[in-house]
N, C-alpha and C positions, 0 to 999 in steps of 0.2 A: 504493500500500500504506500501511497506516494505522500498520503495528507494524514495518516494513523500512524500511531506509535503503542503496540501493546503495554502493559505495564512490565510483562515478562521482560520484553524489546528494551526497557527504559533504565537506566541508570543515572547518579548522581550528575554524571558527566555529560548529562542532556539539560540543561538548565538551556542553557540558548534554545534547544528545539521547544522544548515542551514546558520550560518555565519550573521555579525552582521548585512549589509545591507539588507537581505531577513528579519531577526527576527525584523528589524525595520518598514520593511513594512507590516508585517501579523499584528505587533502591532497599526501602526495607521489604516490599515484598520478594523481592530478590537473595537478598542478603540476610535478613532476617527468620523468615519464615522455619527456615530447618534450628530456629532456637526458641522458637513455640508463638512465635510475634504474631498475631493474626492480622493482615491485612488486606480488606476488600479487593479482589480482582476490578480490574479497567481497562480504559486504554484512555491516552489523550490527544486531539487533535495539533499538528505541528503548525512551531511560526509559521512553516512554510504554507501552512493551509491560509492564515490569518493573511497572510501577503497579498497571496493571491485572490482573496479573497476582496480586499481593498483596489488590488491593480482592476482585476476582471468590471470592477462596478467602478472606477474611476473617481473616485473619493479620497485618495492616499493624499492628492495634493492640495485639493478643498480641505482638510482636517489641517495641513501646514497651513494656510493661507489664515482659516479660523484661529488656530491658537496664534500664528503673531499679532493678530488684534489683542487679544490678553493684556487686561491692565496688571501689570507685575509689582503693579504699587500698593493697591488697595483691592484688587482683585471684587471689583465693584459691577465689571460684567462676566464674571467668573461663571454665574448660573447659566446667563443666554448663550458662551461661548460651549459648555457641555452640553446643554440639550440642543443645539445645534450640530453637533460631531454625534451626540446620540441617533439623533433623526436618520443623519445621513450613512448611517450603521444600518439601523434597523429598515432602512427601504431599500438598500442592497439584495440583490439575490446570490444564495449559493451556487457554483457551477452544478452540474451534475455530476460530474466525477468527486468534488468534496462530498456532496450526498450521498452519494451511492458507498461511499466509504465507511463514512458514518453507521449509516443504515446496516452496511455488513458486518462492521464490528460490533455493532450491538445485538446480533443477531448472534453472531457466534459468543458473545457473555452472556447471552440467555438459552443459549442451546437451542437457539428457532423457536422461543418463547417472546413475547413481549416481557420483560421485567420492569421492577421499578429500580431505578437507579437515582444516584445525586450526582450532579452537573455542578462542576466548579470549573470557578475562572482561575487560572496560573499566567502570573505575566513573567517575561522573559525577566526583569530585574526585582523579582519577588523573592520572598523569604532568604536573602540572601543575608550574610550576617551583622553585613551592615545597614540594612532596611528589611524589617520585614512584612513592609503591604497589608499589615493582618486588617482583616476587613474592609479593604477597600474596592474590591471588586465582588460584584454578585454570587452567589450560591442560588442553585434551585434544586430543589428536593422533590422525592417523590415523583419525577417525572417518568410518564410512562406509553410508549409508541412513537413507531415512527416520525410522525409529524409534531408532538410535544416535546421531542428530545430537540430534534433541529432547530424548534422556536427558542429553547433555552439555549443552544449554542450561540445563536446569534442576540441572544440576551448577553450574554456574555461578554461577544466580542466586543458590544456596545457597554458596558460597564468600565471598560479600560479607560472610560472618557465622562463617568459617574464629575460633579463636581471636586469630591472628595479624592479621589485618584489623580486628580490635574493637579490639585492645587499639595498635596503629598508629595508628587515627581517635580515640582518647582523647586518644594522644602527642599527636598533629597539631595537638586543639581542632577536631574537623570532627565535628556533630552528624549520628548515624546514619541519624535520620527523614528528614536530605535528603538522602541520597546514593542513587543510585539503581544500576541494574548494565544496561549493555548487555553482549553478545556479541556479537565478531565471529567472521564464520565465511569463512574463506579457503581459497581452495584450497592444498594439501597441497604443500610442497616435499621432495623426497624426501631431505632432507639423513642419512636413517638409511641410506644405502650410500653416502654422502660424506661432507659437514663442513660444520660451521656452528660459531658464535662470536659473540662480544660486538666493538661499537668505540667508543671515545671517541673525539669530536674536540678531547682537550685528556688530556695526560699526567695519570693518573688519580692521583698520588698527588702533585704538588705544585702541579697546576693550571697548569703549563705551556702554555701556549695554542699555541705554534708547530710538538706533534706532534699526529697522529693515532696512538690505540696499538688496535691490535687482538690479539684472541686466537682461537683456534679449537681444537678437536678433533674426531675422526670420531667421526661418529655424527650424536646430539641434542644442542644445548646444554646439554641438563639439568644435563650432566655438570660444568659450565663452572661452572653456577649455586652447584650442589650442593657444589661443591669436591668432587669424586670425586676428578677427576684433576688432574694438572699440563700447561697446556695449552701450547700454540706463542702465542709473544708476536713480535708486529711494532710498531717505532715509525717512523715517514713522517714527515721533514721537510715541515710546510705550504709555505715559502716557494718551495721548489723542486719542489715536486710537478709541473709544468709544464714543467719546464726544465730537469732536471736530467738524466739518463739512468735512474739511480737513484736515488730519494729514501730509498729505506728505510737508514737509521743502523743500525736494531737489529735482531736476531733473535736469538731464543731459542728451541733445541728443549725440548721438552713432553716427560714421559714417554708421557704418555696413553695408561695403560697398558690402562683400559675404552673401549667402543664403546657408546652407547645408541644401542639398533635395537627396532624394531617385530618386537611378538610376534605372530601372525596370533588373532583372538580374536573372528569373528563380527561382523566390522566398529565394535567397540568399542574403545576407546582399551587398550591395554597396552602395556608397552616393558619391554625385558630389559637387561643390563651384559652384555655378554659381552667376552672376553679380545681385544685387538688384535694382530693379525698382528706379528710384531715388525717385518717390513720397512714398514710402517706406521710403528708407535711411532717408528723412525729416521727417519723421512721428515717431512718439510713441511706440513702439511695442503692448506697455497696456494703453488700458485707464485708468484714478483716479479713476473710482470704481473698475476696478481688481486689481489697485495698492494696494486698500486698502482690497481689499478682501482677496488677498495672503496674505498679511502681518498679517492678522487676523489668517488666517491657521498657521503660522510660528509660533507667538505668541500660539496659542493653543498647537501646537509641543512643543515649549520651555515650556512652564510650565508643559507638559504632564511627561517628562522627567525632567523637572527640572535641566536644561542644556543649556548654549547655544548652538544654532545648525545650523547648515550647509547643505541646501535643494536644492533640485533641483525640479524645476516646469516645465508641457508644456501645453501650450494649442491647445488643438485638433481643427483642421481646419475645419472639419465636423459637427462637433457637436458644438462647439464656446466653450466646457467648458473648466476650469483650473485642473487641476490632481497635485498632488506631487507624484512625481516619484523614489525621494530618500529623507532621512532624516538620518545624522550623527552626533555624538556630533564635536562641533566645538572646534578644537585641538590646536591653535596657544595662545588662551588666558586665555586655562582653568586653570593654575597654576600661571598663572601671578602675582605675588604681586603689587599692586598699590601700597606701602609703597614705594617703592624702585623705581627710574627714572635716568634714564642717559642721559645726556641732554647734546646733540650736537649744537655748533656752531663757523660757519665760521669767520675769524679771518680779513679775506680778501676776496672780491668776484674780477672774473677774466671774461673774456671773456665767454659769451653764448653758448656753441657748439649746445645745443639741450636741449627741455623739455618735461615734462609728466605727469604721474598721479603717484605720490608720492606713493612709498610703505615703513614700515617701518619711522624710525622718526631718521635717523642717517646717519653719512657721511663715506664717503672710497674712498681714493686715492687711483690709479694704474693704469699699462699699459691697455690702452685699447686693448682690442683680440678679433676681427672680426670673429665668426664662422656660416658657412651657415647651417652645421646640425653637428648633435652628431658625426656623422663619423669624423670630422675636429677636435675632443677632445683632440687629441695628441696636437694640439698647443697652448693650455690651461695651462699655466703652474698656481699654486696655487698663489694667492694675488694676481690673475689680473683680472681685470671686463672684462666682459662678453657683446659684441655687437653683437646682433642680432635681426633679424625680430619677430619671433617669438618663443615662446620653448612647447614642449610637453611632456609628462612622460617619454620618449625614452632619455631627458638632464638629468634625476635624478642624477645618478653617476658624472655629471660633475659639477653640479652645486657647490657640497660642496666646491669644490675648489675654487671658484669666489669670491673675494671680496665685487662683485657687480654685477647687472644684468640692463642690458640697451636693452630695443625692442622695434622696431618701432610699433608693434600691443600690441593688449592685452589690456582689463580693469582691475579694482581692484578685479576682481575676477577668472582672467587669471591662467593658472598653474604657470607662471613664477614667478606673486604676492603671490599666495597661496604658493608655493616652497618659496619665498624668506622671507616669513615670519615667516616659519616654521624654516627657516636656524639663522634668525635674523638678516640680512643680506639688506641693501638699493636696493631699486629695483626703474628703472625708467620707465614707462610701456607706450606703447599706443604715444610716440614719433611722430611718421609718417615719422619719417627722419634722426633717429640716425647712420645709416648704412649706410647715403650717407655726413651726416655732420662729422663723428668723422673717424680720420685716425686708420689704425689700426697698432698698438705698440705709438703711440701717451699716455703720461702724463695727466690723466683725473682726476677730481674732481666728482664723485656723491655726489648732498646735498641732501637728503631728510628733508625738516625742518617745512614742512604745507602740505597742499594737492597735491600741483604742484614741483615737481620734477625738480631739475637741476643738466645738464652737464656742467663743467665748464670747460675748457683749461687749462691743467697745474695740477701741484697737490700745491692745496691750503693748509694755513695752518688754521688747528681747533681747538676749544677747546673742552673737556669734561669734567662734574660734576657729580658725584653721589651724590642723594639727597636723603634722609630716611624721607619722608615726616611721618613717625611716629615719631620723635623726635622732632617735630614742632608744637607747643599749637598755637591753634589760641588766641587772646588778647580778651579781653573784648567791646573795639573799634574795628568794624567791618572790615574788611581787604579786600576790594575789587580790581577786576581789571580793568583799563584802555585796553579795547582795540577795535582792527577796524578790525581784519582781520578773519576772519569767518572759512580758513585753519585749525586756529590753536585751532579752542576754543575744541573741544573734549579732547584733549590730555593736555588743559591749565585748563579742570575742574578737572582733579586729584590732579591739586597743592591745597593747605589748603588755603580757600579762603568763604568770604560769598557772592558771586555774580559777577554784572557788576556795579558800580559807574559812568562807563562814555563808553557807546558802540559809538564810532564815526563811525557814513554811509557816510563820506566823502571816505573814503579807499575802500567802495561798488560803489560808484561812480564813482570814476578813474578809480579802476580797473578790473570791471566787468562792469558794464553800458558805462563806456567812453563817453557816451553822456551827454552834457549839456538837462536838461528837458524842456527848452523852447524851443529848434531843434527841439524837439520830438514833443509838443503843436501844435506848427507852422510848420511842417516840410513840407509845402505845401509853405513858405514864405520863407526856407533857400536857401539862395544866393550863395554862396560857392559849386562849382560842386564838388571840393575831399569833402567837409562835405557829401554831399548828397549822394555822391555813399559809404564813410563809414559808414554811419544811415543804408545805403541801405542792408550793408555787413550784420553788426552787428543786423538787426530787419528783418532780410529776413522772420523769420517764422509767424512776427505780421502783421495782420492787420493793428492795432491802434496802432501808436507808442510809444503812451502812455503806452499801458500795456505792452512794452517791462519793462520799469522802473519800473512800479509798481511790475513785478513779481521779476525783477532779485535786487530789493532792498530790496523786503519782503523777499526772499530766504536766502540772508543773515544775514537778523537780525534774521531771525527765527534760523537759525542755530545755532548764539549764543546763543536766547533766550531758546533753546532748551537746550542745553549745561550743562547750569546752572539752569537749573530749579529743584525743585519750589524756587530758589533764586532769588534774585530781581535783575531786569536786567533793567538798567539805560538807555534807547538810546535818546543822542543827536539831536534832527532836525539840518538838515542841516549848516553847520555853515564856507561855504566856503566864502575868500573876494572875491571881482568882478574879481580879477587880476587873482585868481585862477579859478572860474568860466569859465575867457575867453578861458583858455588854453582846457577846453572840446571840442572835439566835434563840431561844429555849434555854440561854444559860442560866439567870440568876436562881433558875431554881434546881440544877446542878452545884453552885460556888457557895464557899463560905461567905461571912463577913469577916475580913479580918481587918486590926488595929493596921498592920502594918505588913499588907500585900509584898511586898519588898525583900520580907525575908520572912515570908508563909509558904504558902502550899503553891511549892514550883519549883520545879526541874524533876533531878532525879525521887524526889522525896513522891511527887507526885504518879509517876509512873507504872509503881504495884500498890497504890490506895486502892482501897475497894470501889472509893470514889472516880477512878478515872482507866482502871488498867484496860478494862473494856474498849476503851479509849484507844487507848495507847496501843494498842491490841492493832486499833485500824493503821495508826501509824506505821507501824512496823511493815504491815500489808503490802502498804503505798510503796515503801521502800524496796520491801524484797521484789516488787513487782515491777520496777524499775530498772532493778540491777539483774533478776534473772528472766524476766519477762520480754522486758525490752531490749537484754544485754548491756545494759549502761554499768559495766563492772567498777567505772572512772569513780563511779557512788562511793563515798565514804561517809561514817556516821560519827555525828560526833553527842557527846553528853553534858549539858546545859546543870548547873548549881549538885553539884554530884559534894554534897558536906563530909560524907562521912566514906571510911573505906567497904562499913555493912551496905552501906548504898551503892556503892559502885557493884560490888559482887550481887548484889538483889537483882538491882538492873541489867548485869549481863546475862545472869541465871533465863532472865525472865525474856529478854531479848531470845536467846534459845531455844527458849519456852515458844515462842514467835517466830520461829523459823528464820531468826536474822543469828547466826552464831559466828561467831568471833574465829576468824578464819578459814572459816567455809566460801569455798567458793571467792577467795580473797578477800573476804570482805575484812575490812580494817575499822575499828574502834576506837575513836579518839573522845577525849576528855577537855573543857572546860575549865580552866585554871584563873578562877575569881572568888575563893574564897579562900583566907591564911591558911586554913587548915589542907587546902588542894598544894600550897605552898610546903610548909610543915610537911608533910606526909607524903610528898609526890613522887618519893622510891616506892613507898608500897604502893601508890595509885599505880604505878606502872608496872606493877603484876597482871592490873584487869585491862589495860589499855596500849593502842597500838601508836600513841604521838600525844599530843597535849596543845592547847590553843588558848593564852594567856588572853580573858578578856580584861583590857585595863581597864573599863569606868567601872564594874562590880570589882574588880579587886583595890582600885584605887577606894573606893566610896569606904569598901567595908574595913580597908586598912586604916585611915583617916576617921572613921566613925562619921561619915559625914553624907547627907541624903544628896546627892546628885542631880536631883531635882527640885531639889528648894533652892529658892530667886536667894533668898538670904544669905544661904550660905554656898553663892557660886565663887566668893573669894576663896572657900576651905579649899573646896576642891580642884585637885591641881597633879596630873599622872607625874609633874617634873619633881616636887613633894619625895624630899631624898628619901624617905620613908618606905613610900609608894615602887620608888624604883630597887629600891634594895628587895622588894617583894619579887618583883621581874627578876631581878638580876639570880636571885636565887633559885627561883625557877628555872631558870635557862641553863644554871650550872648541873643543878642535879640532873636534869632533861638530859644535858651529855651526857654525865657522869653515867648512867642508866640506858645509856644507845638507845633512846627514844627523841623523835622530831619535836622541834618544837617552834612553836609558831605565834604572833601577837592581830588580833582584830581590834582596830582603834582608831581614831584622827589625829592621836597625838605624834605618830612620825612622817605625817603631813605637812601636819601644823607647826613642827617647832622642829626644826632641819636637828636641835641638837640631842633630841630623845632620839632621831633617827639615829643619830652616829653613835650614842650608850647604844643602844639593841646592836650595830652591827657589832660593835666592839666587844659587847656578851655574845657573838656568836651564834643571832638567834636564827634557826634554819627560814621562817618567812615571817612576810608582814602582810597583813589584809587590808584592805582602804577600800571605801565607799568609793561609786566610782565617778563623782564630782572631787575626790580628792587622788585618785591613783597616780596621776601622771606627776602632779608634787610629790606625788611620796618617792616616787621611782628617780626623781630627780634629788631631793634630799638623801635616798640610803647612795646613790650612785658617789654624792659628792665625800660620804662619809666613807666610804670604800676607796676613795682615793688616797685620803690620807691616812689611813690604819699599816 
């Protein structure tokens, strides 16, 4: 065939014939297939057909003549100059040897059946890894016969010249006269009585390399594309995908409250939104083994290529299987230098208007501007954000102008996110209610600064720092971080750092679980009607309310643990006082009262109470489920106000008792060193424990006699307090003396360059820092290691 290119026919190295999204698919059907990849049979018509196609109907030089009118300033007859090249597309006729080509290829993919197949446009300088086109050319689905497949080919050809595709090949510098248009034509996956979705093999918003993140919703992707809906999010550990039992860290349900399905319409492409079953909406789109199954595929893509990549999956409702149905390099992170970070933050927070799924890691003030679609672009003026429901490839031209993009629909894999990534620009996505909370010409704040997304009232003021993490030697003593929020850790593993020193699950607690864990034990015994109908809100999907905690506590520590791996990741057991505890949830009628929460019922003391081991029981869950579920072995656990040495032996007994045992499966037990007695006694502690982690404001507080939180007495308190340091210093000696690590979580060798140089000078194996102070500290122990 002279105008056909099978898929068989097709490889990588056909990008000029048949355009880079067809050459991508002859190559993994090609290449893939014998490693279980399933990919739709096709075939795609060649440039050379689209050429001819232009010559034979005399239009090649009318489409030149149109675009040099093009105002390239304001692109003001941008619309007349497309549906003009449109026109003179679609009144063209085929020869009959391209038909007849056509017609026979499709004849031989259905075996001399009519089938239903999907018709995509590939253009000659598509999906390449410096532009990848995504959605700017048409798609038609579901088409079926002779005379419907022909009509969408030349839909096709005519989309190469869509507004949005003109004024993209402008952006790019890619001259119009050489780009040419194949379509491919596949057969049909029935994903309109299933689901299908987007995958990256690299976390889409900090470029993460070691997840796979997928999305999905029932129906058609469209929906995914379009920001309709809010979809189901999966993130896959790379390292363990193999090995692990579980690799999936994350999950997110989706509202996804629409279905795109196929409207029946004479074997031409149509598709409707209709309402999702609610026992849908609740449900999964994939089960954990096609989570992990896709993610397998993707991974074999990315290494095939040697790319990060950007895929689209569906699965067929007939047959139950998964297909990949497109595969692109993935465009937003390919150049990125991780050397270099610019690092936004708010100076002042203001009034809530609305939040979402964080796109981007940066902020922008401006007028907010309400537009219900792209026709309303006139009152878009440049440096103003952008409110709306939803956006599709029809916003391209407007978007550049936005400071910012705020939509009540859309996941992180929405065109508005994918757009605003590409632009570099904050995006705040998936809202459910930005269009009815933010006035419009109203003063707005977007922060993008973790996963969740805020509008703020007003324009706030920010800081910025550029930071050349290549002019930053890490020190000799280990440089770790302090942290609790599971947001931020992908994008806080590119600062120059050897791990986690101190993961606190109190901040997974509040702000993700919000329930106290003994409501949840007992939650058949909570008294309190608003506690019961919030457990009720917040666990509507669980049975056992128990494994509401267990999952949505192991979610998070995995994602740190994930983060920094294979560096060592420190997490904390629980280490909330009673007074904090009550304010959960169903707590206060789990808590004591106590005089003085401070040095009551918490840490170890609390762990085998009658009152909480049930508890604590879940914790350990979380943990083990982490380290041998997921394979995050990098897990290390550490022991929060451990008083006595009967305490430490209770607690690891009981640990065992919990299936977390002290060198099983490497797991390493580390201790807490902030009470004198942990100081005093830290040869015998280091019978039960595998390192030690000097916290200074509880040991500084309790050495001094002095409440660390009273305004009055902030002059007592002082970690430089020769008193204070002599407690450290002895600590750090026995810690050798005893060939156990040992390590300080604190601000004070941030803060004060010369408590850095005493710790290095005691020898101390690491330091932990919050990570508003890490890059001081690193710079402090470095200068103190100069002169030792």
């Amino acid at each position: 065939m002279k105008f056909i290119k099978k898929f068989r026919e097709i490889s990588i190295k056909d990008v000029t014939k048949v355009g880079g999204k067809n050459a991508s698919l002859g190559e993994m059907y090609n290449e893939l297939s014998s490693e279980g990849v399933l990919v739709p049979d096709g075939f795609a018509t060649t440039s050379e057909g689209f050429w001819a196609f232009l010559k034979s109907n005399n239009i090649e030089e009318e489409i030149k003549s149109l675009l040099k009118k093009l105002d390239r300033k304001n692109y003001e007859n941008l619309s007349n100059i497309g549906s003009e090249a449109r026109k003179l597309i679609l009144g063209g006729e085929f020869s009959k040897e391209f038909s007849e080509e056509i017609v026979a290829a499709y004849s031989d993919l259905g075996k001399g059946k009519d089938i239903q197949v999907a018709v995509r446009s590939s253009a000659t300088a598509e999906d390449l890894p410096g532009a990848s086109f995504a959605g700017q050319h048409d798609t038609f689905l579901n088409i079926k016969g002779n005379e419907a497949l022909l009509d969408a080919v030349k839909k096709c050809f005519a989309s190469l010249y869509t507004n949005r595709a003109i004024k993209y090949r402008e952006d790019q510098g890619f001259l119009h006269h050489e780009i040419a248009l194949s379509v491919g034509v596949q057969k049909m996956v029935r994903s309109d009585i299933s689901c299908s979705g987007i995958g990256f093999s690299l976390e889409p918003e900090s470029g993460f390399r070691n997840i796979i993140h997928l999305s999905g919703v029932w129906g058609l992707g469209e929906n995914i594309v379009q920001g309709l809906v809010n979809p189901d999010e999966f993130d896959v550990f790379k390292p363990t995908i193999d090995k692990a039992e579980n690799p999936i860290i994350q999950k997110k349900l989706g509202h996804k409250e629409l279905s795109m399905v196929y409207a029946e319409s004479s074997g031409h492409s149509s598709t409707v939104n209709i309402e999702t079953p609610l026992e849908k909406q609740d449900s999964f789109v994939l089960i954990d083994d096609e989570v992990i199954k896709l993610s397998r595929w993707i991974l074999l893509i990315e290494k095939h290529y040697n790319r990060p990549m950007d895929v689209e999956w569906a699965k067929d409702g007939l047959t139950k299987e998964l297909f990949i149905t497109q595969a692109r390099p993935e465009t937003v992170h390919k150049d990125e230098d991780k050397r270099y970070y610019i690092e936004y933050h708010l100076k002042q927070k203001g009034e809530i208007l609305s939040s979402g799924s964080a796109i981007g890691s940066s902020i922008a003030t401006g007028k907010a501007r309400f537009l219900k679609s792209p026709e309303e672009g006139h009152k878009l003026n440049p440096g103003e954000i952008l409110i709306t429901n939803n956006t599709s490839p029809d916003w391209d031209p407007l978007l550049k102008l936005a400071a910012a993009v705020v939509t009540d629909r859309g996941g992180r894999t929405s065109h508005a996110a994918i757009v605003a990534r590409e632009l570099g620009v904050p995006a705040v996505v998936g809202t459910n209610d930005a269009t009815t909370k933010i006035k419009d010409g109203e003063m707005i704040t977007v922060s993008c600064e973790g996963k969740t997304g805020f509008v703020y009232k007003g324009a706030l003021e920010f800081d910025t720092k550029e930071i050349d993490f290549g002019k930053i030697s890490l020190p000799k003593t280990e440089a770790k971080f302090i942290l609790s929020d599971p947001d931020r850790a992908f994008q806080l593993s590119f600062y120059p750092n050897t791990g986690i020193g101190l993961l606190r699950m109190e901040f997974i607690i509040t702000h993700k679980i919000k329930i106290h864990p003994m409501a949840l034990v007992k939650y058949d015994e909570v008294k309190e009607k608003t506690a019961k109908k919030a457990i009720d809100e917040l666990t509507w999907q669980y049975k056992d309310k128990r494994d509401f905690f267990v999952e949505e506590l192991s979610r998070g520590i995995a994602v740190m643990a994930a983060a920094f791996h294979p560096k060592e990741v420190i997490v904390r057991l629980s280490d909330f006082k009673s007074n904090e505890y009550a304010n959960l949830i169903g707590g206060r009628q789990f808590e004591p009262l106590e005089e003085n929460p401070m040095l009551g019922f918490r840490g170890a003391a609390r762990y085998p109470h009658p009152n909480y081991k049930e508890a604590f029981e879940l914790e350990c869950k979380a943990i083990k489920r982490v380290r041998e579920e997921m394979g995050l072995d990098n897990l290390k656990v550490m022991i929060p106000f451990c008083r006595t040495i009967t305490e430490a032996k209770t607690v690891i007994d009981l640990m065992k008792e919990f299936e977390l045992e002290r060198g099983k499966n490497s797991l390493e037990i580390y201790m807490m060193v902030e009470i004198p007695s942990n100081v005093i006694l830290l040869e015998e502690f280091a019978e039960y424990f595998d390192g030690f982690s000097i916290g200074s404001n509880d040991l500084t507080q309790l050495t001094l006699g002095v409440d660390r939180d009273s305004e009055l007495m902030v002059s007592v308190f002082d970690e430089n307090n020769a008193a204070a340091k002599e407690m450290v210093a002895t600590a750090i000696q026995k810690a050798r003396k005893v060939g156990k690590k040992i390590g300080l979580c604190g601000q004070a060798p941030s803060d004060f360059p010369e408590f850095a140089s005493f710790l290095v000078k005691e020898k101390i194996d690491s330091i932990s820092f919050n990570p508003d102070a890490l890059l001081k500290g690193i710079e402090n122990i470095n200068k103190a290691e100069a002169v030792q």
